[in-house]
Backbone as a ProteinNet text record, in pm:
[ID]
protein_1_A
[PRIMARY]
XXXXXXXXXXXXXXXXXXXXXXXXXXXXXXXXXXXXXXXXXXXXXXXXXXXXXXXXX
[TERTIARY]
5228.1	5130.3	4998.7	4904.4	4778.9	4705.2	4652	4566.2	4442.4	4361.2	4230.7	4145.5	4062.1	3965.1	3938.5	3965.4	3918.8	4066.9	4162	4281.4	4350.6	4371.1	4439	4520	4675.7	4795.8	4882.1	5046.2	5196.9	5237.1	5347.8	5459	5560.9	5715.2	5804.4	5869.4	6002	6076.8	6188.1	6304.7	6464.7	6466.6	6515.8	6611	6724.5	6790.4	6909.3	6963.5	6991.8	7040.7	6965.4	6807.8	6695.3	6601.5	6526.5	6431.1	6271	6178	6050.3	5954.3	5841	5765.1	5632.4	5520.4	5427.4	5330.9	5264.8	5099.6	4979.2	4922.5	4789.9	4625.2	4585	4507.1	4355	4258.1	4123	4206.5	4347.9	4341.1	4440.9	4442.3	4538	4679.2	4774.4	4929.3	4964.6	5115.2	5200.1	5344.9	5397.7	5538.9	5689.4	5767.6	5806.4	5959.6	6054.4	6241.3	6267.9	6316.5	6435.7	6547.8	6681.8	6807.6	6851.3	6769.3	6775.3	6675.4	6678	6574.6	6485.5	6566.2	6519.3	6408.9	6445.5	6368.1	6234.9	6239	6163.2	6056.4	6112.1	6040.8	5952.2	6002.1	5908.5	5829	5864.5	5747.7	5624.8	5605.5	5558.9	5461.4	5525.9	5455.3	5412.1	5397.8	5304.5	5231	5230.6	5113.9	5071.3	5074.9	4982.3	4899.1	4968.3	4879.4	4800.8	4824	4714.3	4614.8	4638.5	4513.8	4425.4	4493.5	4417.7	4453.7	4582.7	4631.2	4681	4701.9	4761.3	4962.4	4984.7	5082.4	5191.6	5211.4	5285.7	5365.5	5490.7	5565.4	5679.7
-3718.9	-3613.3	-3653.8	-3618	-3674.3	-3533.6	-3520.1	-3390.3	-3406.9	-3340.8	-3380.4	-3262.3	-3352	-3312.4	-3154	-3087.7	-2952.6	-2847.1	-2898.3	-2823	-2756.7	-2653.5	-2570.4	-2439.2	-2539.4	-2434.6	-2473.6	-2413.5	-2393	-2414.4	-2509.7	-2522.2	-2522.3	-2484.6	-2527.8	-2564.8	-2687.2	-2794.4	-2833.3	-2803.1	-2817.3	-2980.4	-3026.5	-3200	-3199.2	-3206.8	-3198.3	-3051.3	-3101.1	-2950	-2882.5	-2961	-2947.8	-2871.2	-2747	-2710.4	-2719	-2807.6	-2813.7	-2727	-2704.5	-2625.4	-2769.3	-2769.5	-2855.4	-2765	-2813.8	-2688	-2820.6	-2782.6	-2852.7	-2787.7	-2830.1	-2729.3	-2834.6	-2805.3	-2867.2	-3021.5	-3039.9	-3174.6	-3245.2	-3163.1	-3280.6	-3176.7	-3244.7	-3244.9	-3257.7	-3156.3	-3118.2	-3125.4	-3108.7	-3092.3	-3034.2	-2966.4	-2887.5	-2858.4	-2891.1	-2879.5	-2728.9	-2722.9	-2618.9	-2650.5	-2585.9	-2635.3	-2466.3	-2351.7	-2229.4	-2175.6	-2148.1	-2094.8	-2005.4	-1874.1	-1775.4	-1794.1	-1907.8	-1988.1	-2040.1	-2097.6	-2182.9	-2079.5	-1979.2	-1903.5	-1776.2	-1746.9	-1698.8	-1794.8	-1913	-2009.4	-2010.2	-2027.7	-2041.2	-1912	-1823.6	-1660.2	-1652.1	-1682.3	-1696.4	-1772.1	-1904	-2012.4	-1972.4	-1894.8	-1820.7	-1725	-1625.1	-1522.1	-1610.6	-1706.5	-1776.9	-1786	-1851.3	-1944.4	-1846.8	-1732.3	-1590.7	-1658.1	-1726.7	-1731.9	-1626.3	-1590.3	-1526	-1498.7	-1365.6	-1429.6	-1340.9	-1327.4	-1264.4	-1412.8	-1351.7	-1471.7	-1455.6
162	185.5	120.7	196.6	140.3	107.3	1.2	-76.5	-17.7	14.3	39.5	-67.6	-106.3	-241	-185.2	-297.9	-296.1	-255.5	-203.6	-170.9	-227	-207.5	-336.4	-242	-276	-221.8	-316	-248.3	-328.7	-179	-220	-105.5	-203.8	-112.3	-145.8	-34.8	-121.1	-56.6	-126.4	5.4	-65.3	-55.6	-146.3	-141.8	-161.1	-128.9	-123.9	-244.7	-355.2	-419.6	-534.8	-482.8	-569.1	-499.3	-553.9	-489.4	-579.7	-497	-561.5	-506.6	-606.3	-583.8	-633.2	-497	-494.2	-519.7	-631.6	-662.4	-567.6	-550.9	-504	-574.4	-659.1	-715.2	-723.3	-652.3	-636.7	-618.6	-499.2	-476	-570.3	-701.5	-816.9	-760.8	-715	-725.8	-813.2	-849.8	-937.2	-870.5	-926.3	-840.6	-972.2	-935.3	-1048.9	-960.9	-1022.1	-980.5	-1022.4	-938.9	-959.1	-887	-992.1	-884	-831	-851.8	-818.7	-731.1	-594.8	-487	-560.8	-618.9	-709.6	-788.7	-912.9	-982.3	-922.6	-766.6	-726.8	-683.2	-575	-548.6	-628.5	-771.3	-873.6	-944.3	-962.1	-1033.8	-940.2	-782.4	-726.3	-681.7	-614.9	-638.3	-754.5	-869.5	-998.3	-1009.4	-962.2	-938.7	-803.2	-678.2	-609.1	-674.8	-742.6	-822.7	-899.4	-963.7	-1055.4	-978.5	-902	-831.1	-696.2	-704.4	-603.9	-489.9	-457.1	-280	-252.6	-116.4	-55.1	-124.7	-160.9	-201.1	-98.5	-52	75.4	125.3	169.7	152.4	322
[MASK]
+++++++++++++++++++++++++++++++++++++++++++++++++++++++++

């Protein structure tokens, strides 16, 4: 995946019995495990509220 300068979202993505949560914030990538959906999906709805995205899911 290529960031392009200025980008700023949250994805998430299962790997096999891992679920990550990708921040994109002005472009710099993060990336953060969880082996709990639950987990993945509140770390993430909180790094939306951080960053004033949309957080509707």
């Amino acid at each position: 995946m290529n960031a392009q300068l200025g980008k700023t979202s949250v994805e998430i993505e299962k790997v096999e019995n891992t679920h990550y949560v990708r921040v994109i914030e002005d472009g710099v990538v993060s990336v953060k495990g969880f082996r709990s959906q639950a987990d993945a999906k509140a770390f993430a709805q909180g790094e939306q509220a951080r960053l004033g995205l949309d957080t509707r899911t």
